[in-house]
PAZAPA-4460 file (N, C-alpha, C; in steps of 0.05 Angstrom, whole numbers, plus 32768, in hexadecimal, padded with zeros to 4 digits):
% residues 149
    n_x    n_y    n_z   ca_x   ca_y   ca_z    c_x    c_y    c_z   seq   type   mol
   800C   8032   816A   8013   8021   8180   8014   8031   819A     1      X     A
   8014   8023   81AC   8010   802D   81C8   802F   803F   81CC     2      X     A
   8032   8063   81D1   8041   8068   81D2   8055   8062   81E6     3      X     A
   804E   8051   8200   8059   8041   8219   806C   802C   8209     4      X     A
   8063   801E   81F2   8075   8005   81EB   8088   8016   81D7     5      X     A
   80A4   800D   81D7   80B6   801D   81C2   80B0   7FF9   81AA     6      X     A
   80BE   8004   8197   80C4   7FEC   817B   80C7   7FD0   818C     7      X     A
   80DC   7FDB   8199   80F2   7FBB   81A5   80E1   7FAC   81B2     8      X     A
   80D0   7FC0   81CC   80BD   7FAF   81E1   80A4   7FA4   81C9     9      X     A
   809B   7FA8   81BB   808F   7FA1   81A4   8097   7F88   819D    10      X     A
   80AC   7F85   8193   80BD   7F68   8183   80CA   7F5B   8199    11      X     A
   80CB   7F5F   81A7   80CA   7F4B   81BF   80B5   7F3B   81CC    12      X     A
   809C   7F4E   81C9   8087   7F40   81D6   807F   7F2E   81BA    13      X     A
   8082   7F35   8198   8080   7F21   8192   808A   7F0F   8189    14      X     A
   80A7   7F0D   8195   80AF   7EF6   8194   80AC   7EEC   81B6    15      X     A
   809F   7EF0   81BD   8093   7EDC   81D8   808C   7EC4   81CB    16      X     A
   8095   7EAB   81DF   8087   7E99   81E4   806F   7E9A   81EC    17      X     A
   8066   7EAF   81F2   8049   7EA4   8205   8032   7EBD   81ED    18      X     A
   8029   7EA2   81DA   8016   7EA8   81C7   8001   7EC7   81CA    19      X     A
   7FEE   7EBF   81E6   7FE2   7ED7   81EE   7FF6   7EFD   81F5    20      X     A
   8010   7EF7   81F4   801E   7F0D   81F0   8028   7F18   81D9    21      X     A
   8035   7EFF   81C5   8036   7F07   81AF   801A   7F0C   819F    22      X     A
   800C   7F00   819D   7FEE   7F12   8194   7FDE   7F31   819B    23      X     A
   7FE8   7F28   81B2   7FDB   7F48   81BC   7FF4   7F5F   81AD    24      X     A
   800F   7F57   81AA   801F   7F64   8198   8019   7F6A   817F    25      X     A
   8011   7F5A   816D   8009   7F5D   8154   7FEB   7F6C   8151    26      X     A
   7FE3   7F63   816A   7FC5   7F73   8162   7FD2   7F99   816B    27      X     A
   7FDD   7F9C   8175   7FE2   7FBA   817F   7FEB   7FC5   816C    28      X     A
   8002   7FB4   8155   8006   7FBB   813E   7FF4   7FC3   812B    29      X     A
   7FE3   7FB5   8127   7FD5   7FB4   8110   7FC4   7FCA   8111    30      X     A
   7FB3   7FC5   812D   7F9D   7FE4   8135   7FAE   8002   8130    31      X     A
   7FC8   7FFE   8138   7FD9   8013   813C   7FDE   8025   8117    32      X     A
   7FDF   800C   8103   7FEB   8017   80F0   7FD4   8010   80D4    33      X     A
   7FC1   7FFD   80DF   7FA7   7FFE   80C9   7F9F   8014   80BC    34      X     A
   7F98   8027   80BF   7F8E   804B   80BB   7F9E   8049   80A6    35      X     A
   7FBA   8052   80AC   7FC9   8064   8098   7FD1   8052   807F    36      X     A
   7FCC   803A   8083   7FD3   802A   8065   7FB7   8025   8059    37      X     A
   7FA2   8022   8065   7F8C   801D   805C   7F82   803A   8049    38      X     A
   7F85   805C   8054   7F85   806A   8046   7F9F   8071   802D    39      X     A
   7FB6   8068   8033   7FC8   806B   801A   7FB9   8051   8002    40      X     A
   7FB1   8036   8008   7FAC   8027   7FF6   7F90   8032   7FE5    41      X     A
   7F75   8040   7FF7   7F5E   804A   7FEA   7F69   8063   7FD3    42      X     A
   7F76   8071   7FE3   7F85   8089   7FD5   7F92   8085   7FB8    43      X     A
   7F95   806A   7FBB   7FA8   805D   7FA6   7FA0   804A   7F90    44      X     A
   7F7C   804B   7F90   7F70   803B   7F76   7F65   801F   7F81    45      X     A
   7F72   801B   7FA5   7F61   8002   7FB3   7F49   800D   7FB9    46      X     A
   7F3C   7FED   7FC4   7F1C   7FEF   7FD8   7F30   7FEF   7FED    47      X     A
   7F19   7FF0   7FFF   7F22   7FE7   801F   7F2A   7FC6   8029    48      X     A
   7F1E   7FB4   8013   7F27   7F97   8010   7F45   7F97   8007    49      X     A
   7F48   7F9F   7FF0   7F61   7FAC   7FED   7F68   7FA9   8003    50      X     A
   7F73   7FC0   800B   7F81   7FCB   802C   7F88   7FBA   8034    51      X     A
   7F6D   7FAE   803E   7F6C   7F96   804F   7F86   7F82   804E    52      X     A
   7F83   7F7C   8037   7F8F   7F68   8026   7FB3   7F6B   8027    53      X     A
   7FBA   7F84   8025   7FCD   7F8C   8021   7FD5   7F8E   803E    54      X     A
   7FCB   7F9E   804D   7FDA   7FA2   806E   7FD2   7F90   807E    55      X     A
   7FCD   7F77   8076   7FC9   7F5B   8082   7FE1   7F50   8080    56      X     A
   7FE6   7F51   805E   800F   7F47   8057   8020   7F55   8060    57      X     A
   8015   7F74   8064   8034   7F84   806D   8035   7F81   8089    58      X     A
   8029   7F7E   809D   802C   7F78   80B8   8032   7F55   80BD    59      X     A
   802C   7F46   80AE   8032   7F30   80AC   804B   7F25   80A1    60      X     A
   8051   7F3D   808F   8076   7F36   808D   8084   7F43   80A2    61      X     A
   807E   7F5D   80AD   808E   7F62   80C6   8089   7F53   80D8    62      X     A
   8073   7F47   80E3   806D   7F3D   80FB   8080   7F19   80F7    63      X     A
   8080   7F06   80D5   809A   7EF9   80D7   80AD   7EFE   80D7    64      X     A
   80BA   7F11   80CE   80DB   7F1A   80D6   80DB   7F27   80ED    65      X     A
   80C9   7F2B   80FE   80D5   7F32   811B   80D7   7F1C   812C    66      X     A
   80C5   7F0B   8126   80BE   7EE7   8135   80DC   7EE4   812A    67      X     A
   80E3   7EDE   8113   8100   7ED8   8114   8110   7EE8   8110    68      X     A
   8116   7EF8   812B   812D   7F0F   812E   8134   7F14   8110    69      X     A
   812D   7F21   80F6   813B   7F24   80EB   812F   7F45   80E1    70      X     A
   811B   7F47   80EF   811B   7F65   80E8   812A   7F78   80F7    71      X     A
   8142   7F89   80DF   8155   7F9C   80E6   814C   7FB5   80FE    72      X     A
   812C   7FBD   80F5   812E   7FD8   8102   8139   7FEC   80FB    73      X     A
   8139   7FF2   80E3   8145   8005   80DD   8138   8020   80D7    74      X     A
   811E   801A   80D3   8106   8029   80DB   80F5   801F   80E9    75      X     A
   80EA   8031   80F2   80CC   8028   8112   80BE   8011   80FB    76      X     A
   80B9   8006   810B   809A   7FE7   8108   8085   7FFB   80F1    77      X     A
   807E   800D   8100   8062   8022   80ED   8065   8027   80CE    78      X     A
   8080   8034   80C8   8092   8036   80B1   809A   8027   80A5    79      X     A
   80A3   8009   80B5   80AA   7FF9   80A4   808F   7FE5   8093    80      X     A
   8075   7FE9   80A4   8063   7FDC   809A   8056   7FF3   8086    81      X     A
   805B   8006   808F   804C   8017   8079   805C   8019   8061    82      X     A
   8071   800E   8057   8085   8008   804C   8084   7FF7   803B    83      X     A
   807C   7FDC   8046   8079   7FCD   8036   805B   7FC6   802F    84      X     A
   803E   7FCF   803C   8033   7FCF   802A   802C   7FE8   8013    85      X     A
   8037   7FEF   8016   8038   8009   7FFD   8049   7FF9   7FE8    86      X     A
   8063   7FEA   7FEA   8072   7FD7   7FDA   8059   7FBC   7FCF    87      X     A
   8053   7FC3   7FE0   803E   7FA6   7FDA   802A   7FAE   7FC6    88      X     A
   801B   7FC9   7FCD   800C   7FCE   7FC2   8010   7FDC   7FA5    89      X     A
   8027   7FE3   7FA0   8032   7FF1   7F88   8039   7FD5   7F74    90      X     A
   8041   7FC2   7F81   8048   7FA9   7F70   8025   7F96   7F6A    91      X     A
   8016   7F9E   7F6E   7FF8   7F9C   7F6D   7FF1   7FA7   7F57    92      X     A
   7FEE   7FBC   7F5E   7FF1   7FCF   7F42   7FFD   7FD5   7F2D    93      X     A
   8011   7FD2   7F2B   8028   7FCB   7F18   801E   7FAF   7F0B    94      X     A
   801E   7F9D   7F12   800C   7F7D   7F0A   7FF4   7F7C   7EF8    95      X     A
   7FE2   7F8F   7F0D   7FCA   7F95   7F01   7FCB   7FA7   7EE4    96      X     A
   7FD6   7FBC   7EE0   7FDA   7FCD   7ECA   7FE9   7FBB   7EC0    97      X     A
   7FF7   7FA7   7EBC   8004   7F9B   7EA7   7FFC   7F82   7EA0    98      X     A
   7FE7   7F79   7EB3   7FDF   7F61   7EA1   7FC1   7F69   7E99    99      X     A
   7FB8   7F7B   7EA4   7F94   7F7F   7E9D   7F98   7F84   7E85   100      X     A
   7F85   7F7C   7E77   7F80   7F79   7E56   7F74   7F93   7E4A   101      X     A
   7F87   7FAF   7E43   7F76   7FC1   7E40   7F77   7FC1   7E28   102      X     A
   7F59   7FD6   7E27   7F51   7FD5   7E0D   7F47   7FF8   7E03   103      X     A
   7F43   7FFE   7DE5   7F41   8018   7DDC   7F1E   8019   7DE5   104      X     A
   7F19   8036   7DF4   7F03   8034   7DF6   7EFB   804A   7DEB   105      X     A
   7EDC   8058   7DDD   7EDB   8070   7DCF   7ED1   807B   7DE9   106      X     A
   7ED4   8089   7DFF   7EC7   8099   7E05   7EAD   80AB   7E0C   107      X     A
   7EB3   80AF   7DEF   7EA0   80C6   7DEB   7E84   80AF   7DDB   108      X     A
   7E85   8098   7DDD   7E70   8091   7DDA   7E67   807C   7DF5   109      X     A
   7E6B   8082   7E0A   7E6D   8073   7E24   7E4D   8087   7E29   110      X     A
   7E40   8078   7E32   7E24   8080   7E42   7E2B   809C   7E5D   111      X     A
   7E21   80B6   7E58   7E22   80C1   7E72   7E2A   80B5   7E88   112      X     A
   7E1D   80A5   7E91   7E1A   8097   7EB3   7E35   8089   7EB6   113      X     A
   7E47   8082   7EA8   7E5E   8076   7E9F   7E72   808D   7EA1   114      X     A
   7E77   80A7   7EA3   7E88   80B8   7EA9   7E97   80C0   7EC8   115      X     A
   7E88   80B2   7EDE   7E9C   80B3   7EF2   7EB3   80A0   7EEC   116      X     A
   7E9E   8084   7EE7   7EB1   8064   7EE0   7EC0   806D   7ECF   117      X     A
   7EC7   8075   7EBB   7EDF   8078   7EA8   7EF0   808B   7EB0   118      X     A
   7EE2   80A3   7EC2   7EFB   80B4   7ED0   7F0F   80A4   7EE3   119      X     A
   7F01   808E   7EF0   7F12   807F   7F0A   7F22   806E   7EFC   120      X     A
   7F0C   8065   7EE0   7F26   8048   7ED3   7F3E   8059   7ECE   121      X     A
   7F35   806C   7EC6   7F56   807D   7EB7   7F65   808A   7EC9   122      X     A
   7F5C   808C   7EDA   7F6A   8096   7EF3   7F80   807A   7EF7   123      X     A
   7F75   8063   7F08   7F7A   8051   7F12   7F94   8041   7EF7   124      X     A
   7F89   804D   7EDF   7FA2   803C   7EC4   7FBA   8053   7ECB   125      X     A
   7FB8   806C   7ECF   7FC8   807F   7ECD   7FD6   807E   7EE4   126      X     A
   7FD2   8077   7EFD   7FDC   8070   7F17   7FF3   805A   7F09   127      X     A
   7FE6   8046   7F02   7FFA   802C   7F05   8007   8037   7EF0   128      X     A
   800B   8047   7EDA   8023   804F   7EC2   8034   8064   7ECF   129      X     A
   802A   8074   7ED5   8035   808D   7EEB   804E   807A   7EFB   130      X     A
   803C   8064   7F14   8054   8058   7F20   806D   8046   7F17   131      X     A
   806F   8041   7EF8   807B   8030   7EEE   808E   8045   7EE2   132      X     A
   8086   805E   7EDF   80A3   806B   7ECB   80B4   806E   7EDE   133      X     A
   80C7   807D   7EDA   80DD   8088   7EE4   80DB   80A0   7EEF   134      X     A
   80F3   80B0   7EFC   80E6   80C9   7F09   80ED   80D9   7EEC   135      X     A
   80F5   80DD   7EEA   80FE   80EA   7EC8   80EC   80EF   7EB6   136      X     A
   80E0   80DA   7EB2   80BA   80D5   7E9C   80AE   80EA   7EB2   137      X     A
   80A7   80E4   7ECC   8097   80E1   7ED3   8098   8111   7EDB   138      X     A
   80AE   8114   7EE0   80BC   8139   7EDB   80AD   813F   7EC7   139      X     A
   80B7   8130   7EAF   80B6   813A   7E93   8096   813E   7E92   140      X     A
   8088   8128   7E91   806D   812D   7E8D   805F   813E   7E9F   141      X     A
   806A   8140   7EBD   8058   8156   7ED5   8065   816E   7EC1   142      X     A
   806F   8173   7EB9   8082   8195   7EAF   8067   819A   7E98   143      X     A
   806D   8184   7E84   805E   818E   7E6D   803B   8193   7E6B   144      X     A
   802E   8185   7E87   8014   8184   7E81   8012   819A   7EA3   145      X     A
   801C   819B   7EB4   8018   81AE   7EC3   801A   81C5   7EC6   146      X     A
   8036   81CA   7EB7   804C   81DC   7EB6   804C   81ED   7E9B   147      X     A
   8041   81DE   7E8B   803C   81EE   7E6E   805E   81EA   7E62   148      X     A
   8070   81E0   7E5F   808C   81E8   7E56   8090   81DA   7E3E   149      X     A
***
């Protein structure tokens, strides 16, 4: 965001009455904070549709709880949207790993040309199990496969 506007002058202009101010508010948001959620969601097993998808809802729930005064502020606008779509997008994934229908695959009889694709599927299953344990599982297993213990 424009470093001239603080949070407040932000949520004031969009809660303006006068449409063409509150818009030009939300759009300063969005340009301002697109980047850094669009690379945490790619980073994280999304496309760029994805992203899309996701920091469309997380600026769209800040941008309604500030229309109705009810956003606290308790962190900057940037943080709080990067906030919740990372919430958003972890409960995506979490969804996905638990309802996709997996199945035993052999591997080692998968066609050459099929070895990036099964490095990303297992990547992308191990992401969403990784985010579902606890920090405890999650010690235990960095110690024993990193750490050798």
């Amino acid at each position: 965001m424009n470093k001239g506007n603080s949070d407040q002058e932000i949520i004031e202009r969009i809660k303006s009455a006068d449409r063409k101010i509150s818009n030009n508010a939300l759009k300063e948001i969005y340009l301002a904070n697109v980047k850094l959620v669009e690379q945490y969601i790619m980073n994280h097993g999304g496309s760029q549709e994805d992203a899309a998808d996701t920091y469309q809802d997380a600026v769209m729930a800040f941008y309604n709880l500030a229309r109705e005064d009810r956003f606290e502020g308790k962190s900057s606008i940037s943080t709080f949207i990067y906030a919740v779509a990372r919430n958003i997008w972890s409960k995506k994934m979490r969804h996905l790993v638990k309802h996709r229908n997996l199945k035993v695959v052999d591997f080692d009889r998968l066609p050459e040309q099929d070895l990036p694709k099964r490095e990303i599927d297992l990547q992308l299953i191990l992401k969403g199990v990784m985010e579902q344990m606890g920090s405890d599982c999650k010690d235990l297993l960095t110690y024993f496969y990193y750490e050798k213990l």
